[in-house]
C-alpha positions as a printed Julia matrix, in Angstrom:
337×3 Matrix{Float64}:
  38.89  57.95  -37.53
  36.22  56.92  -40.31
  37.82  52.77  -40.07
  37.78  53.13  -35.72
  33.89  54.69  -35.77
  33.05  51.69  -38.43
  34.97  49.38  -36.44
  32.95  50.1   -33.35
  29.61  50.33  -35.44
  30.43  46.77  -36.24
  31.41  45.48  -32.88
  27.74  46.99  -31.14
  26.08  45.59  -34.19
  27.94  41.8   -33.34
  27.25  42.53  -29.74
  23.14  43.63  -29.94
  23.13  40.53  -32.2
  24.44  38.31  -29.43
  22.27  39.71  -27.04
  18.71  38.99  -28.98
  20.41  35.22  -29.97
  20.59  34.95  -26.03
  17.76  36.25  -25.67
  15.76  33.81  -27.91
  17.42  30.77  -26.56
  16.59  32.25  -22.96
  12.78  32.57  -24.16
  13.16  28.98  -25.72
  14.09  27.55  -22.38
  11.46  28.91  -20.3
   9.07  28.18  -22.68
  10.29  24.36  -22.57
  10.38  24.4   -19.23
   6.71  25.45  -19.37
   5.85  22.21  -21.21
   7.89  19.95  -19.31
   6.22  21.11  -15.94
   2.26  20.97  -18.32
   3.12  17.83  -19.55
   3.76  16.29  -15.95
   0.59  18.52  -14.68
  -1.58  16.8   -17.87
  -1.95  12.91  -16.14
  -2.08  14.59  -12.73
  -4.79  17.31  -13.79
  -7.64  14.42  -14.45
 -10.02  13.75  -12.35
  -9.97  10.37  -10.48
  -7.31   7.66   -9.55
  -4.46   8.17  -12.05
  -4.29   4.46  -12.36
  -8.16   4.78  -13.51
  -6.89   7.43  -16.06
  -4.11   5.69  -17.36
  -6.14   2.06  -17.67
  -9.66   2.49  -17.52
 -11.7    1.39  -14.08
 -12.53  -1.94  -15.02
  -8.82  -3.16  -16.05
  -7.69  -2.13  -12.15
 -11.02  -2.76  -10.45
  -9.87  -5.86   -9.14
  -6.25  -5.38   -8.52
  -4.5   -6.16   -5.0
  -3.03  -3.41   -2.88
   0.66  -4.85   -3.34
  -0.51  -4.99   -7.69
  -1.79  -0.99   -7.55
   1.4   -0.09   -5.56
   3.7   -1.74   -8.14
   2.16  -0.1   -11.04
   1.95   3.23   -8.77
   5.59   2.88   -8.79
   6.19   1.58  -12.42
   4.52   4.83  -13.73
   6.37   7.29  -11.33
   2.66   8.03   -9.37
   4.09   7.32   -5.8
   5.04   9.55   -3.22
   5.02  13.45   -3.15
   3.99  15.77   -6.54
   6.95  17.34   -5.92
   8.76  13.47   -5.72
   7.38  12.2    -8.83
   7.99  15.46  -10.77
  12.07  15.33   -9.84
  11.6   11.28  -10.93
   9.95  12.52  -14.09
  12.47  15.1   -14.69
  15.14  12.57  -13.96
  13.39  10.21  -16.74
  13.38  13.02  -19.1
  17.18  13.55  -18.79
  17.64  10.01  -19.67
  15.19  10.13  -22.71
  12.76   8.11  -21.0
   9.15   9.02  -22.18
   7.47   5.61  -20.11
   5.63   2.8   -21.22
   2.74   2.48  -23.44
  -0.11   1.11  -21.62
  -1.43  -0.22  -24.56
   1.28  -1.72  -26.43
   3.71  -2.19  -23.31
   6.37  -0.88  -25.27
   8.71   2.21  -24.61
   7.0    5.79  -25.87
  10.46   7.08  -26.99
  11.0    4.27  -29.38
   7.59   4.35  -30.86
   7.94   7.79  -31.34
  11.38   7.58  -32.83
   9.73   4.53  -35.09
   6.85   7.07  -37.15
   8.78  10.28  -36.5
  10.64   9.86  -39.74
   7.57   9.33  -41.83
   6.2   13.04  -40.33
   9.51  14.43  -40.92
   9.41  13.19  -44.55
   5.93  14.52  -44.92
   6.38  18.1   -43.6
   9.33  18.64  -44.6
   8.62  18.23  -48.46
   5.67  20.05  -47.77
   7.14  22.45  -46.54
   9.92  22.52  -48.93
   7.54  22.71  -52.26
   5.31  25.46  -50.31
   8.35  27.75  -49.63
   9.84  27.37  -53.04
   6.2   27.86  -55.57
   4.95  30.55  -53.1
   7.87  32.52  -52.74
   8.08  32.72  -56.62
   4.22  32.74  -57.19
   4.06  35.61  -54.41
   7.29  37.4   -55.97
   5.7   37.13  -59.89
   1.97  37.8   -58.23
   3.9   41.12  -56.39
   5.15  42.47  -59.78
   2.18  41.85  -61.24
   0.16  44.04  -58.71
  -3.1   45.77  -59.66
  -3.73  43.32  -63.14
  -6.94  41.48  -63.54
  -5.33  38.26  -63.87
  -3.28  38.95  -60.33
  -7.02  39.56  -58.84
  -8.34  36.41  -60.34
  -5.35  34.41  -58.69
  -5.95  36.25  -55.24
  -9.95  35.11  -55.1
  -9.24  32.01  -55.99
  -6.56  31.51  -53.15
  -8.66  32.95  -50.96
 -11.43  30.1   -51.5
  -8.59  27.71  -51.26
  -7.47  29.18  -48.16
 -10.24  28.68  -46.42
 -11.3   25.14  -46.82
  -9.79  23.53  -43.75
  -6.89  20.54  -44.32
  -9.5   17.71  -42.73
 -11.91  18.82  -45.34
  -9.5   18.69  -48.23
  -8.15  15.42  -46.8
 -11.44  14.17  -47.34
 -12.6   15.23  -50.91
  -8.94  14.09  -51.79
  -9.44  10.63  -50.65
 -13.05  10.41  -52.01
 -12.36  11.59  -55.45
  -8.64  10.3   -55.62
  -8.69   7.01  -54.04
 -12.47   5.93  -53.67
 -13.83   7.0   -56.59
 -11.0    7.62  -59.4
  -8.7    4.78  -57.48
  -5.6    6.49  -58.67
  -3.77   7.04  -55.08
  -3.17   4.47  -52.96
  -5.62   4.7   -49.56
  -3.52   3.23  -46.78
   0.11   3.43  -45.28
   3.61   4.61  -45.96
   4.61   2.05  -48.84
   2.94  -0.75  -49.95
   3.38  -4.13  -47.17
   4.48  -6.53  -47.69
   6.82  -5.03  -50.49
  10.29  -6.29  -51.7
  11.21  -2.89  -53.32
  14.34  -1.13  -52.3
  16.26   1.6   -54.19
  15.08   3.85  -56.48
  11.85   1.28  -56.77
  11.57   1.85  -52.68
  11.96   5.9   -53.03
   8.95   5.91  -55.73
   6.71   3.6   -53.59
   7.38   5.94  -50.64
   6.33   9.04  -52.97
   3.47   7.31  -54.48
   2.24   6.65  -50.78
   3.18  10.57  -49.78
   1.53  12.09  -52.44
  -1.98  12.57  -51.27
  -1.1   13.78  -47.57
   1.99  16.19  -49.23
  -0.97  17.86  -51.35
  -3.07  18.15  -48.86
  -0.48  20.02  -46.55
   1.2   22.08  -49.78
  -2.58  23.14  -51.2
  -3.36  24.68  -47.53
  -0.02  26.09  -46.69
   1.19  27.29  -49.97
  -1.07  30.23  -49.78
   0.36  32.03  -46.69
   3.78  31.95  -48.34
   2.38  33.44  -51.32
   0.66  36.05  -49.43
   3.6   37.01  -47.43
   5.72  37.13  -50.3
   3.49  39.06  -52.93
   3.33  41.7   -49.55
   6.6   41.85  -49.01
   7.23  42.23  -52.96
   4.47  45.13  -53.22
   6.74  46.85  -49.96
  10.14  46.38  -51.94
   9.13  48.02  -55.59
   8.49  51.75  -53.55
  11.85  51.43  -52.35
  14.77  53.48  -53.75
  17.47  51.07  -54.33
  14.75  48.87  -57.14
  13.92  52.14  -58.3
  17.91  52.34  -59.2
  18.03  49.43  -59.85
  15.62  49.58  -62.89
  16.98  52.95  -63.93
  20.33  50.67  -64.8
  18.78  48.65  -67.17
  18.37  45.31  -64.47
  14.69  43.23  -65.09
  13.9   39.93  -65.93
  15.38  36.72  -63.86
  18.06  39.32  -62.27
  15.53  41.57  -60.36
  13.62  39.21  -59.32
  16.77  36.95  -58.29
  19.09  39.26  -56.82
  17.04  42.04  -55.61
  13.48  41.73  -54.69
  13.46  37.71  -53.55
  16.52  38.22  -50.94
  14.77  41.37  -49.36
  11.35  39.67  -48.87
  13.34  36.52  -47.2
  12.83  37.76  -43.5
   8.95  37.89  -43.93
   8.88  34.58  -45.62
  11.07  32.56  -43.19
   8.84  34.27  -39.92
   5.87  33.04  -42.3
   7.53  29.29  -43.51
   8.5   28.63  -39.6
   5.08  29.51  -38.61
   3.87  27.12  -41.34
   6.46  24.53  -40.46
   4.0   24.56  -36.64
   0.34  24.54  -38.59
   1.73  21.38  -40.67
   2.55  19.08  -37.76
  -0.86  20.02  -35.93
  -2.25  19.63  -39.94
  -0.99  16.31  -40.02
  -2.31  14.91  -36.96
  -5.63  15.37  -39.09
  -3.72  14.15  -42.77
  -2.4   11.57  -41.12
  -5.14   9.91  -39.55
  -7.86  10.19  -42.67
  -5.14   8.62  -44.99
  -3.57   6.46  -42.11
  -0.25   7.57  -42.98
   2.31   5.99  -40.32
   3.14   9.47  -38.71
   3.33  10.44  -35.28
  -0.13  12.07  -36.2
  -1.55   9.1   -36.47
   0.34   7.23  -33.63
  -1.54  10.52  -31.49
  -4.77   9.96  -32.32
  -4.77   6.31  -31.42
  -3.65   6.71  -28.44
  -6.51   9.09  -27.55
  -9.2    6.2   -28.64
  -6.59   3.73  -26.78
  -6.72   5.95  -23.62
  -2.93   5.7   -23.93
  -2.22   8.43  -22.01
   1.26   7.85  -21.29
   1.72   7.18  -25.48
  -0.55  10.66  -26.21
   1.45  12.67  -22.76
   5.18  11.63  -24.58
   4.35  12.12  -28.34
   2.74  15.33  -27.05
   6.09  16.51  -25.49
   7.98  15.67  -28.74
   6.12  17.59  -30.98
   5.86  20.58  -28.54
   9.82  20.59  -28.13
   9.9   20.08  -32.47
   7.68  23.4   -32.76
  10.07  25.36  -29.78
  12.9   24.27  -31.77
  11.63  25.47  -35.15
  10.25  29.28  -33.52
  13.78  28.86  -32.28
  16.01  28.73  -35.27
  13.45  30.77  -37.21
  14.22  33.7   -34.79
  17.54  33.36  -35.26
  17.32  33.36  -39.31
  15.0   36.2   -38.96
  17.43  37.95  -37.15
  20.75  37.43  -39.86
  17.86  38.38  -42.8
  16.99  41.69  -41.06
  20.79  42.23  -39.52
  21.84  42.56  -43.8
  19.38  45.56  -44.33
């Protein structure tokens, strides 16, 4: 009777945990659906001819009837709303983003040309945050109520709350202006003949001022979230038996209290993961890192809007995607304890 009643504690437990993963991915849809359907709205939603929007008035001020109804057509503005949204759910499908107006080339592929460079960047950063402030807030958690763990908390704080531009900028004046020890420009030095190990360190060289930027400001939350989550775990009773057997040290900290402060950490890192991509439209730009950041903000001084409306869509789908996995991580942590 005892192996049936655990048997069906385990099969409601499998099937409530099937329900909330459908659930998410439910929520995940609608929500993308959402930013399809704002995306389309954003062109549309401007005041004036859209032709105007997307060019500027004097570029189609003196254009032929037969030249405005061509381009109409080239940018899917012709016909019904409800016509040229099906058309621009139809590109969508296809992986068509349109045409830059500015460089005439295809959005998707200049997207999918600086996307890696972003990737690279937040995912390091995100990487070195999750690793030194899960440990820092773990150490800074056992260390509760000392003087030195109240000296590390005020100084975070001040850290905190200097916003990434602002960093970005005494970085690059003290760093590369004045001390000229980082380089100022790009993703790897042009013009360069370096592959291998050679190309990896040039890349890193060129990464390291925008990665400290984003690990400095984000490093922090992780910290907090994971000295909180310590603090919760020492008042509970299995560390308290745990420590009556003798286990400290690398152990505890290792086997116990990290593993139980994951779920708080991963909701946090995920929700980090989102503030680092918006950061680096900002990192990107003052050290003109080759990001889709930076590909964003010149297409708002370009009036690019078909560049700014696609790149836009991608990173909105990238942050869906990350809430989306997150949920379902957060949801195996929580489904152990």
């Amino acid at each position: 009777m005892d192996a049936e009643g655990t048997a069906a504690r385990s099969s409601r437990r499998s099937c409530q945990g099937l329900c909330q993963v459908g659930s998410r991915i439910l929520e995940y849809l609608i929500a993308l659906t959402i930013l399809v359907i704002l995306s389309f709205l954003a062109v549309h939603a401007l005041p004036g001819d859209p032709l105007d929007v997307l060019y500027g008035d004097a570029s189609v001020a003196g254009l032929s009837t037969e030249a405005r109804s061509r381009l109409l057509s080239l940018y899917g503005l012709d016909g019904s709303l409800l016509d040229q949204f099906l058309r621009y759910l139809h590109h969508l499908l296809r992986g068509d983003l349109g045409l830059s107006t500015r460089y005439g080339m295809p959005v998707l592929d200049m997207i999918l040309a600086v996307l890696p460079w972003t990737v690279l960047l937040v995912l390091t950063a995100t990487g070195l945050s999750f690793v030194m402030g899960t440990m820092a807030g773990v150490e800074a958690g056992l260390r509760h109520g000392r003087r030195s763990g109240r000296w590390l908390l005020a100084v975070l704080a001040l850290l905190d709350s200097i916003p990434p531009f602002v960093k970005a900028l005494l970085l690059l004046f003290v760093f590369v202006i004045g001390l000229d020890v980082l380089p100022a420009a790009g993703g790897m030095t042009p013009f360069s003949s370096a592959r291998g190990l050679d190309g990896l360190v040039d890349i890193a060289f060129h990464a390291l001022a925008p990665l400290t930027v984003l690990v400095l400001h984000e490093v922090t939350k992780i910290l907090y979230f994971a000295r909180a989550s310590t603090i919760t775990i020492l008042s509970r009773p299995f560390l308290t038996v745990a420590r009556a057997k003798g286990i400290s040290g690398v152990r505890l900290r290792g086997t116990y209290v990290a593993p139980n402060a994951m779920a708080a950490v991963v909701a946090q890192t995920a929700a980090m993961m989102t503030h680092m991509i918006s950061g680096a439209v900002f990192v990107e730009t003052v050290f003109s890192y080759p990001g889709i950041g930076l590909l964003i903000f010149d297409g708002i001084f370009g009036r690019d809007y078909p560049l700014v409306q696609g790149a836009l869509l991608a990173v909105g789908t990238i942050i869906l995607t990350i809430n989306l996995v997150a949920d379902i991580l957060i949801l195996r942590l929580t489904a152990r304890g």
